[in-house]
C-alpha positions in Angstrom: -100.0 101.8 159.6 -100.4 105.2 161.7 -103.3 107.4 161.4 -107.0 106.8 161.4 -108.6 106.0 158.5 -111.5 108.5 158.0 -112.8 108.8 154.6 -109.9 110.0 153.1 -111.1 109.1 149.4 -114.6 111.4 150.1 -112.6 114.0 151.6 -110.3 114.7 148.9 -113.1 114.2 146.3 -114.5 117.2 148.1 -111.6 119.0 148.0 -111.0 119.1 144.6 -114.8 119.6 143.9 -115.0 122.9 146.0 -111.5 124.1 144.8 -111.5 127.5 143.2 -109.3 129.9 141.3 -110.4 132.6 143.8 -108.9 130.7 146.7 -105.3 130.3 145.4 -102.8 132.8 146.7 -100.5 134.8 144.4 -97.6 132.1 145.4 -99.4 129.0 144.5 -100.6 130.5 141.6 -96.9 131.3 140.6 -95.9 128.1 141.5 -98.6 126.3 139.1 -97.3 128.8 136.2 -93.8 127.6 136.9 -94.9 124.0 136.7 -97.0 124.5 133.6 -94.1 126.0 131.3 -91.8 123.5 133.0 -93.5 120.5 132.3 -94.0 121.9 128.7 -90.5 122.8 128.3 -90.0 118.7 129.7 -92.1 117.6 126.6 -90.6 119.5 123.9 -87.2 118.5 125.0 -88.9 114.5 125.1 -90.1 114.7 121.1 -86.5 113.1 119.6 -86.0 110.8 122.5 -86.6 107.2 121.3 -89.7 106.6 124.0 -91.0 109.9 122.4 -91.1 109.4 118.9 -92.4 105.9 119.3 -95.2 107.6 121.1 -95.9 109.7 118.8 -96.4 107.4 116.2 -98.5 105.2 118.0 -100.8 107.9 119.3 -100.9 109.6 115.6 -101.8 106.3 114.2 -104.8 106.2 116.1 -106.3 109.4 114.8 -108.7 112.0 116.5 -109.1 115.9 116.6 -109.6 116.7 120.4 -106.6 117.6 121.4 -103.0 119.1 120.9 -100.1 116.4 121.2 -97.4 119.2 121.7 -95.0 119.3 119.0 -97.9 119.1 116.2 -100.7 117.3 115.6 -104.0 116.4 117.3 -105.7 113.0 119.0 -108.5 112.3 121.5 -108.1 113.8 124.8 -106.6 110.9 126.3 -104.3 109.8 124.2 -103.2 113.5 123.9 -102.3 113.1 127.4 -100.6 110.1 126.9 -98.6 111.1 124.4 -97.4 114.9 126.4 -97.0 112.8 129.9 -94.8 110.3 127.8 -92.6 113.0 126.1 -92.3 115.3 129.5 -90.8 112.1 131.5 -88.6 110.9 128.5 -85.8 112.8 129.3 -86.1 112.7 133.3 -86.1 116.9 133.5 -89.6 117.3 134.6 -90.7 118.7 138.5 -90.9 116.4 141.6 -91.1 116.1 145.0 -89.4 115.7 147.8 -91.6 113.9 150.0 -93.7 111.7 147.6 -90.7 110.8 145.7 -92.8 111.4 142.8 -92.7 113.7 139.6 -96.4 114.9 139.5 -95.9 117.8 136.6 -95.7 115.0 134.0 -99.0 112.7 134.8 -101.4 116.1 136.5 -100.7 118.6 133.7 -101.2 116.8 130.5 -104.4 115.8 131.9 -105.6 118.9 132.7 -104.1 120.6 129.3 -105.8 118.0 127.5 -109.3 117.9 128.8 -109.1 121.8 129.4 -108.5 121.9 125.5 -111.5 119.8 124.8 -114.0 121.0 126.8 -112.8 124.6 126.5 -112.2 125.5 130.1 -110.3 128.6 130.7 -107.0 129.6 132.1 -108.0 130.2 135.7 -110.0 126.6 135.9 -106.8 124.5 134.6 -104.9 126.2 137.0 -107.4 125.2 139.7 -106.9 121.6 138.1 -103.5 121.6 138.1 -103.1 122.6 142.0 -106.0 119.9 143.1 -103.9 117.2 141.0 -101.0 118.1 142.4 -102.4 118.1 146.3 -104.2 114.5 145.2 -101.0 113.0 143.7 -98.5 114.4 146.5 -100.8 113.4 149.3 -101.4 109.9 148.6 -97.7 109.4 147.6 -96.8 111.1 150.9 -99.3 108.7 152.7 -97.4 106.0 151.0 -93.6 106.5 151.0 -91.3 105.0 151.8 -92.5 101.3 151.7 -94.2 101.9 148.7 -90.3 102.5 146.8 -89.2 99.5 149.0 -91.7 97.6 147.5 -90.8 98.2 144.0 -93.1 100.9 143.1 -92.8 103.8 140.9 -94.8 106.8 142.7 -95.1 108.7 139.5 -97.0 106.1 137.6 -98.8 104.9 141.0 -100.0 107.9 142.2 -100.0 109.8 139.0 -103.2 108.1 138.3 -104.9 109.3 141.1 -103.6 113.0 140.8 -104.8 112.8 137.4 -108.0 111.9 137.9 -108.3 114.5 140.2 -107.3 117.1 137.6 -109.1 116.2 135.0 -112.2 115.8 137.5 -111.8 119.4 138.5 -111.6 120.3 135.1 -114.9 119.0 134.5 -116.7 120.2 137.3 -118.0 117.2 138.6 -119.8 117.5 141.7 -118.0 115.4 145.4 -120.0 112.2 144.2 -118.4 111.9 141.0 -115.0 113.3 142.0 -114.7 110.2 144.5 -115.9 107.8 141.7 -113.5 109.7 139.5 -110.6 108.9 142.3 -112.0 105.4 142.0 -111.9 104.6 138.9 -108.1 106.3 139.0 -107.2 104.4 141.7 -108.0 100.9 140.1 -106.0 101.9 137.0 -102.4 102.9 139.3 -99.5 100.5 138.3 -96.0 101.4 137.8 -92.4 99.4 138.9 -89.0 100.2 139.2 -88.0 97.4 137.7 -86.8 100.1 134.7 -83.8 100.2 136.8 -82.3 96.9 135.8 -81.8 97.4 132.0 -82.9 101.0 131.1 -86.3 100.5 130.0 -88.0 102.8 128.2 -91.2 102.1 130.7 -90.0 104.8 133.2 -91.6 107.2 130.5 -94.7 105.5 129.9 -95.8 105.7 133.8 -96.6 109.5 133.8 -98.2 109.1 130.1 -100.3 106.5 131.0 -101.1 107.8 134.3 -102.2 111.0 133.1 -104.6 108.8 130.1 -105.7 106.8 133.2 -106.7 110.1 135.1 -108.5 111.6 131.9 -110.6 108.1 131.2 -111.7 108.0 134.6 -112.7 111.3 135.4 -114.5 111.1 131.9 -116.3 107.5 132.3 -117.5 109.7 136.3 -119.0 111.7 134.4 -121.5 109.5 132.0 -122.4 108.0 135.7 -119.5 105.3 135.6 -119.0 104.8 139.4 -115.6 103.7 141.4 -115.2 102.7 145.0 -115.2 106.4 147.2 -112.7 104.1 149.5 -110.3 103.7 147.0 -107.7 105.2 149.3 -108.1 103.7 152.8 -110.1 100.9 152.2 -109.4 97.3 153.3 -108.1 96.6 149.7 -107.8 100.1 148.7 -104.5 101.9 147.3 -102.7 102.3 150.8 -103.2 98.4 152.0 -102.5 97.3 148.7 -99.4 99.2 147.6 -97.3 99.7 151.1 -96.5 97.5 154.1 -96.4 101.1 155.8 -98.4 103.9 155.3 -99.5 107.2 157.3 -103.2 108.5 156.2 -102.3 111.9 157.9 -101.7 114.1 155.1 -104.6 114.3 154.3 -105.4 116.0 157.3 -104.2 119.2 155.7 -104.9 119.4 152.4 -103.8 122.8 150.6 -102.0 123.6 153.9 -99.3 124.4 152.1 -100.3 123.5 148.9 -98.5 120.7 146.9 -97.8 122.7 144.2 -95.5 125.1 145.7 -93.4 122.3 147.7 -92.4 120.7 144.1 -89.2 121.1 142.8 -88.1 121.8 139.4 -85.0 120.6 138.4 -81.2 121.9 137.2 -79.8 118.6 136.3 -81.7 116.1 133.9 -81.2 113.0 136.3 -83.0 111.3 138.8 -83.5 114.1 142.0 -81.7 111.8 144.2 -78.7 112.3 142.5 -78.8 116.3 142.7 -77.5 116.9 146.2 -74.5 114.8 144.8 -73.6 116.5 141.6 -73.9 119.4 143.4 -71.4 118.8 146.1 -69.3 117.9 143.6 -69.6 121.1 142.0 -68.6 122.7 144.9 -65.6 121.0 145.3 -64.8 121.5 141.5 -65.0 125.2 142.4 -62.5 125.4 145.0 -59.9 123.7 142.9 -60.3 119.9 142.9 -58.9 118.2 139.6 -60.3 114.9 138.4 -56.7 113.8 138.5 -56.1 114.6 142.6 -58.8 111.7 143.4 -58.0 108.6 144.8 -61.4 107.9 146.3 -64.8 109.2 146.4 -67.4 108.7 148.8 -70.9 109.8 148.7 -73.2 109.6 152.1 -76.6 109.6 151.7 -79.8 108.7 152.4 -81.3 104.6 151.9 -83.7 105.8 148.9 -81.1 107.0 147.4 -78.3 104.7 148.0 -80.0 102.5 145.5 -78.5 104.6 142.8 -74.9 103.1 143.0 -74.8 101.3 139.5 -71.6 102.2 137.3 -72.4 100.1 134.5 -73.6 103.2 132.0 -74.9 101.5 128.5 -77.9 103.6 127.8 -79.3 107.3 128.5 -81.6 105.9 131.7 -78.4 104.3 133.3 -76.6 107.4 132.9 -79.8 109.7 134.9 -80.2 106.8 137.3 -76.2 106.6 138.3 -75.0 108.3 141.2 -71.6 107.9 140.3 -72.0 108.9 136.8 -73.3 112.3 138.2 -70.6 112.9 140.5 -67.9 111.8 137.5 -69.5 113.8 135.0 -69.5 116.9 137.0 -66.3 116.4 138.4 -64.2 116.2 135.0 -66.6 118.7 132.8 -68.0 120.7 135.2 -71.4 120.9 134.9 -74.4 118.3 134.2 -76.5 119.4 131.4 -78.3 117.0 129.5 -76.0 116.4 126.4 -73.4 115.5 129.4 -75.5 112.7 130.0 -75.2 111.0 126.3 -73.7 107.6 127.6 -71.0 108.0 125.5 -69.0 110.1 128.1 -69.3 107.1 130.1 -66.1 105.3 127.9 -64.4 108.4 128.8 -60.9 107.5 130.6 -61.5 110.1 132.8 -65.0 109.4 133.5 -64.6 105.9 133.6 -61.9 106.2 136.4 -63.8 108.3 138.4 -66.9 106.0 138.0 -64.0 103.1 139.2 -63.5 104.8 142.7 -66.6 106.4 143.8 -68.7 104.9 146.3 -72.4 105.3 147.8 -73.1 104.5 151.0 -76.6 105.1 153.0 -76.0 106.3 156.9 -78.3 106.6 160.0 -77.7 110.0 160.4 -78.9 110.8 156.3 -81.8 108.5 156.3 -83.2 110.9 159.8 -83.1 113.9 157.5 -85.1 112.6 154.4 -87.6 113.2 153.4 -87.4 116.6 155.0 -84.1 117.4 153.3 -82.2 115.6 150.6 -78.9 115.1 152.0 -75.5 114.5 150.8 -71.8 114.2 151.6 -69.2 113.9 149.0 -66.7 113.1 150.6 -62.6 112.6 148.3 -59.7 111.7 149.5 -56.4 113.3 147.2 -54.0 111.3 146.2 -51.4 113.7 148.5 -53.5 112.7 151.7 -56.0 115.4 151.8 -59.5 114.8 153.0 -61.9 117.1 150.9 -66.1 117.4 151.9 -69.1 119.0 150.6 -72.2 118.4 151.9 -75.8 119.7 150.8 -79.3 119.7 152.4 -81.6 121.3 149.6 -80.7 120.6 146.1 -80.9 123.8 144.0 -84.6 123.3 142.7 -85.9 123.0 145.8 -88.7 125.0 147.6 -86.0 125.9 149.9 -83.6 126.8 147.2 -85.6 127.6 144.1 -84.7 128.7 140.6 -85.5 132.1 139.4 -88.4 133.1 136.9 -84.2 133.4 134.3 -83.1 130.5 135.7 -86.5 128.6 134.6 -86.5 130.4 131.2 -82.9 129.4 130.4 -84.1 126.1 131.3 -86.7 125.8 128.9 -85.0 127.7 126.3 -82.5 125.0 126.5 -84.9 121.9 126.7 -86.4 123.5 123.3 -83.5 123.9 121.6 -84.0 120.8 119.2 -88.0 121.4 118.9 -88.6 125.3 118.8 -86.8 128.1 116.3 -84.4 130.2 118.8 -86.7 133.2 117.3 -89.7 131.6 119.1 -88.8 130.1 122.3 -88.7 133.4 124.6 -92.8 134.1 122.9 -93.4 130.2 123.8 -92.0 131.0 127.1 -93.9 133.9 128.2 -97.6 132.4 126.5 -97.3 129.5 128.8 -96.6 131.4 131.6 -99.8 133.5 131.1 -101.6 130.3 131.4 -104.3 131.7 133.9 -104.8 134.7 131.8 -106.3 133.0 129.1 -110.3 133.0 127.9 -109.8 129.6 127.2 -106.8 127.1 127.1 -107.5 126.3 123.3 -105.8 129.6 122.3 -102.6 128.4 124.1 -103.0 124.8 123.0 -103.3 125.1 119.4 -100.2 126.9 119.2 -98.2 124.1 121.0 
């Protein structure tokens, strides 16, 4: 453990509390409108997945009229955001970030959507809600990371919780002494492992689902005078203790300094973000002339986190997003990554398959000193004629450092609702979402989801 322990908990309940609209610069505001319509886009694109529709039909058979599940049809509030965090993970193409290893679009924003729908809060005050969840989420993860992935944790449902609750806190307007109960009660509810990884489970999507319910219940249950520990982040058996062997209470030092929000990064490629820098590189490469057939061996160098991703067995859609090698193969023989490349049936490819046969991962000291600061990678092929080939990448396009454009965001989301939304209708989808802080009140948006 580094840094003091100094009320972290009452500090961020604080925070969020004070937070306003008024106090957001033009670039965080952007940045929350390009994590609101990404998120959304995330969801759509999640409706025919498997996890998805089985979440839909459990959340429809439980009724209510309080809020929009996106796609069509109504529920409570938080099962509504159950339902939209579910659907925007299910396909692994919603934001993350860098540092907290964590995807905070798909647990902070359904929250928000979904209480800001209930209790008809306008545009301007979801937005707030959105940046306060993100800057609770990403600071606790921060505080966190590594140990807490060495551990066997999944940030996104662990921390979601707590992001969530902050959102949907700030949506309410509760004072600083029901925000930290709020946080609290969140806190107690954070669970999530990456024991996904071992057979594809679906439970990867639930996290940021039931993260985001967790974050509306609490904030809710706050205010009817429900209390939660105000410690729940640096306390002797609070979150930090509890969930890392290692942990740094430092970030929140300086919260909204930058904000959260406009560190996050949304994605090209729907796989995990650790396997970006790779595909990538490999795209490079592609581009100055290497043929799937000229490799005898591929090597990717990388950092420890995400040297975990070395599986080659591909049976199922999660192995595929979670397979380093799969990226690079993929990319290498069709040239490009988009998410029907990812259908594990390319895996039985000859020419995938081979590829998958002679790639490598391997972690280095000199990777692991750049993360979490940069992403790095190194593909690195040897040619069957003796050549030595390498491409190497610090900032995965996505990133902060290297973002996508306002197109390059709306092809993205004209692509993710292809299946879900006419082709008549997805540009006007587009450009509503991203007027998110214009609105009187989010119900006008919502209802049309």
């Amino acid at each position: 453990m580094t840094g003091d322990r100094s009320a972290e908990t009452t500090r961020l309940a604080a925070f969020c509390a004070t937070l306003t609209y008024d106090s957001l610069d033009e670039s965080t505001v952007e940045a929350t409108r390009k994590a609101f319509v990404d998120t959304l886009g995330a969801s759509y694109a999640g409706l025919s997945t498997d996890a998805g529709e089985a979440m839909l039909r459990y959340v429809d058979s439980l009724g209510g009229d309080e809020a929009t599940v996106v796609g069509g049809g109504r529920s409570l509030a938080h099962l509504a955001a159950l339902a939209n965090g579910t659907t925007a993970h299910a396909l692994d193409v919603d934001d993350g970030h860098r540092g907290a290893s964590a995807h905070p679009g798909s647990a902070v924003i359904p929250a928000a959507l979904a209480l800001g729908e209930k209790h008809g809060a306008s545009g301007e005050e979801v937005t707030t809600a959105i940046v306060a969840g993100y800057e609770a989420m990403v600071r606790t993860a921060v505080a966190v990371q590594t140990s807490h992935r060495e551990r066997g944790f999944h940030a996104t449902g662990t921390t979601g919780c707590i992001g969530a609750g902050a959102a949907a806190s700030r949506v309410l307007g509760l004072d600083e002494t029901k925000s930290a109960h709020a946080l609290g009660l969140a806190g107690t509810q954070a669970g999530g492992l990456f024991e996904f990884m071992e057979k594809g489970s679906m439970s990867k999507r639930f996290h940021p689902g039931r993260a985001a319910m967790a974050g509306v219940l609490a904030a809710e249950l706050a205010a009817e005078g429900f209390d939660g520990p105000d410690t729940v982040i640096e306390g002797d058996d609070g979150f930090a203790r509890a969930f890392a062997d290692e942990y740094d209470l430092s970030p929140f030092d300086s919260l909204g300094e930058p904000f959260a929000v406009t560190e996050s990064y949304l994605k090209p490629y729907p796989c995990c973000r650790h396997i970006h820098g790779p595909i990538q590189a490999t795209l490079e490469l592609r581009a100055d002339g290497l043929e799937p057939g000229d490799v005898e061996r591929i090597e990717v160098q990388t950092y420890r986190t995400a040297s975990f991703h070395d599986n080659t067995a591909v049976e199922n859609l999660l192995d595929a997003q979670m397979s380093l090698p799969y990226g690079v193969a993929i990319a290498l023989v069709t040239g490009e990554a988009t998410l029907e490349r990812f259908d594990p049936k390319h895996a039985a490819r000859r020419d995938v398959s081979a590829l998958l046969a002679r790639t490598t991962v391997s972690a280095t000291d000199e990777m692991d000193a750049r993360y979490p600061e940069t992403r790095p990678a190194r593909v690195v092929v040897e040619t069957t004629d003796g050549r030595r080939l390498e491409s190497e990448v610090a900032y995965p396009k996505g990133a902060a450092e290297a973002p996508l454009s306002a197109d390059e965001l709306a092809r993205k989301f004209r692509d993710l609702t292809r299946e879900a939304v006419p082709e008549g209708e997805r540009d006007a989808l587009f450009e509503r979402a991203y007027a998110l802080d214009e609105y009187d009140t989010v119900e006008t948006l919502a209802g049309g989801l």
